[in-house]
C-alpha positions in Angstrom: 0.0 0.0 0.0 0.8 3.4 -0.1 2.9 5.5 2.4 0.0 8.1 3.3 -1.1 7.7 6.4 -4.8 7.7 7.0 -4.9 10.1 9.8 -3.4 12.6 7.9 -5.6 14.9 5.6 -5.2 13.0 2.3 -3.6 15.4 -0.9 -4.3 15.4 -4.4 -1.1 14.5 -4.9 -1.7 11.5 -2.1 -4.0 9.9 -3.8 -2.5 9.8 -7.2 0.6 8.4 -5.7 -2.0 5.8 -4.6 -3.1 4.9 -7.6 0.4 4.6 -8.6 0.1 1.9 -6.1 -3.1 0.5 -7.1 -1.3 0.6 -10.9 1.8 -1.5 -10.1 -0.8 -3.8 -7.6 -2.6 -4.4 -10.8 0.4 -5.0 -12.9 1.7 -8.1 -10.2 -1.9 -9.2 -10.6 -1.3 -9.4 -13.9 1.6 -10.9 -14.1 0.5 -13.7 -11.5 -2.4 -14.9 -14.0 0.2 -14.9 -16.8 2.4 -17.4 -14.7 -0.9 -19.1 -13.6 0.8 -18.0 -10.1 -2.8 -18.3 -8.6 -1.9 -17.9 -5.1 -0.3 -15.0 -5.3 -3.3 -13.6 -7.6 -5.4 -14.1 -4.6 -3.2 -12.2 -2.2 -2.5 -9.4 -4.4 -6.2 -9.1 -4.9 -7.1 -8.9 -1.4 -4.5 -6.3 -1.1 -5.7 -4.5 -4.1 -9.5 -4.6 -2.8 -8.3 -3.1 0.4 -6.3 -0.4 -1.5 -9.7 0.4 -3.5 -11.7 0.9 -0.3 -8.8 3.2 1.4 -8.9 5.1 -1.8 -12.8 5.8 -2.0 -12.8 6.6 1.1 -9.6 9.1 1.3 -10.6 10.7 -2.2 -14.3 11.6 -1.5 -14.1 15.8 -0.3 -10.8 16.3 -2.6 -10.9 18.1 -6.0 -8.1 17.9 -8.2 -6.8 20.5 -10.6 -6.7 19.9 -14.8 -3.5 18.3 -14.8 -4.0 16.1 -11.7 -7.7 15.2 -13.1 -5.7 14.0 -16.4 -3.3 12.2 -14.5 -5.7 10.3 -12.6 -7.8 9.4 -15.8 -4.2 7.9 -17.4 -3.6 6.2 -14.5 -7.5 4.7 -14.2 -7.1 3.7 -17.7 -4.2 1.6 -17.5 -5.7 -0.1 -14.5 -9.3 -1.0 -16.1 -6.8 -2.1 -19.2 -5.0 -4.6 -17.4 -8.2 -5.3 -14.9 -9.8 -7.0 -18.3 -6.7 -8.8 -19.2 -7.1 -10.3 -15.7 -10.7 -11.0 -16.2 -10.0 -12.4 -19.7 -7.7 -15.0 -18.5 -9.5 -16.0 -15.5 -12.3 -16.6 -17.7 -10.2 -18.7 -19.8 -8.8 -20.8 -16.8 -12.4 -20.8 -15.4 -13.2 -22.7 -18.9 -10.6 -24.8 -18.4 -11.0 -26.0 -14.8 -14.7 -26.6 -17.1 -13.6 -28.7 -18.9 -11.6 -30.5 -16.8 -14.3 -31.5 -14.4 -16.5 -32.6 -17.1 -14.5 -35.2 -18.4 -13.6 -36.0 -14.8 -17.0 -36.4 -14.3 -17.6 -38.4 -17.6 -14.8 -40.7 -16.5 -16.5 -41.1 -13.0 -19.9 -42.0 -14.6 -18.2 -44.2 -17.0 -16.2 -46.2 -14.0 -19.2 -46.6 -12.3 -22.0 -47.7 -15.3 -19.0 -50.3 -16.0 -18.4 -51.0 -12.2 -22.4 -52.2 -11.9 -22.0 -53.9 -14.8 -19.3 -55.6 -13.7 -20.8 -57.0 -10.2 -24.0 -58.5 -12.3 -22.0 -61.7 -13.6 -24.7 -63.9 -15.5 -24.3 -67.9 -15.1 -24.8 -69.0 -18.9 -23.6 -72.7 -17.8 -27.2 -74.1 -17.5 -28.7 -72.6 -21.0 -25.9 -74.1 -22.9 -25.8 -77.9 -21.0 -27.5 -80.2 -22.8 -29.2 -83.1 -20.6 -29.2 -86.4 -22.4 -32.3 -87.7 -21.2 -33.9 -85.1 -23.5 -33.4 -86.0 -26.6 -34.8 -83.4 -29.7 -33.6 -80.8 -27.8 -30.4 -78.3 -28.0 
C-alpha cells in the first residue's frame, strides 16, 4: 500500500501516488495470471481490494486540478486495461477447470456404469448344457 497515512488529511497528490500503487498492484496481478501464479493472484487481490476501499474513502471531499484530473484518468485507464486482461484470463482458466471437471466427471460415470455392470455376472452354464435324457432338444 501506499505511504499516506490515514490520519493525515489526504492530498491530491496523495491519492494519485495511490493509484500509482493500485497501478503497479494491478500489474503483479497481472503478471500472477500470466504465470498461472494463482496464489499469489489471490493475495494481491485482497491487497488491491483493500487499496480500492482506502482510496474511496480518502478521495471523496478532494478536488483535483486539470492536470491532476488527467493524470488520474491515465492512470484509471491503465488499470481497467489490465483489470480486463485479468478477467480475460481467468475466464479462460475458469473454462478450463470446465472442462476439466467434465471429463472427470464423464470418467466417474463411465467407471461406475462399468463397475455395476461388472458386479452382475450372469451364469450361462445351464442354458448351454444339454441333458441327455432329453433328446430333440439343443
Amino acid at each position: 500500500m501506499s505511504n499516506q497515512n490515514t490520519d493525515t488529511v489526504p492530498t491530491p497528490e496523495g491519492v494519485l501516488v495511490s493509484y500509482e500503487t493500485l497501478l503497479a498492484r494491478s500489474t503483479r496481478m497481472l503478471a500472477c495470471v500470466r504465470q498461472k501464479d494463482w496464489d499469489g493472484l489471490v493475495d494481491e487481490q485482497s491487497r488491491y481490494v483493500l487499496e480500492v476501499d482506502r482510496l474511496s474513502r480518502i478521495e471523496r471531499d478532494l478536488s483535483f486540478n486539470v492536470e491532476e484530473q488527467e493524470r488520474k484518468a491515465a492512470l484509471l485507464e491503465r488499470i481497467l486495461e489490465q483489470d480486463l486482461e485479468v478477467r480475460r484470463c481467468l475466464m479462460a482458466r475458469r473454462d478450463e477447470l470446465d472442462q476439466l471437471l467434465g471429463t472427470s466427471r464423464r470418467r466417474q460415470d463411465l467407471h461406475r456404469t462399468y463397475q455395476s455392470h461388472s458386479a452382475q455376472v450372469v451364469d450361462g452354464r445351464a442354458r448351454f448344457h444339454r441333458d441327455p435324457l432329453l433328446k430333440g432338444t439343443p
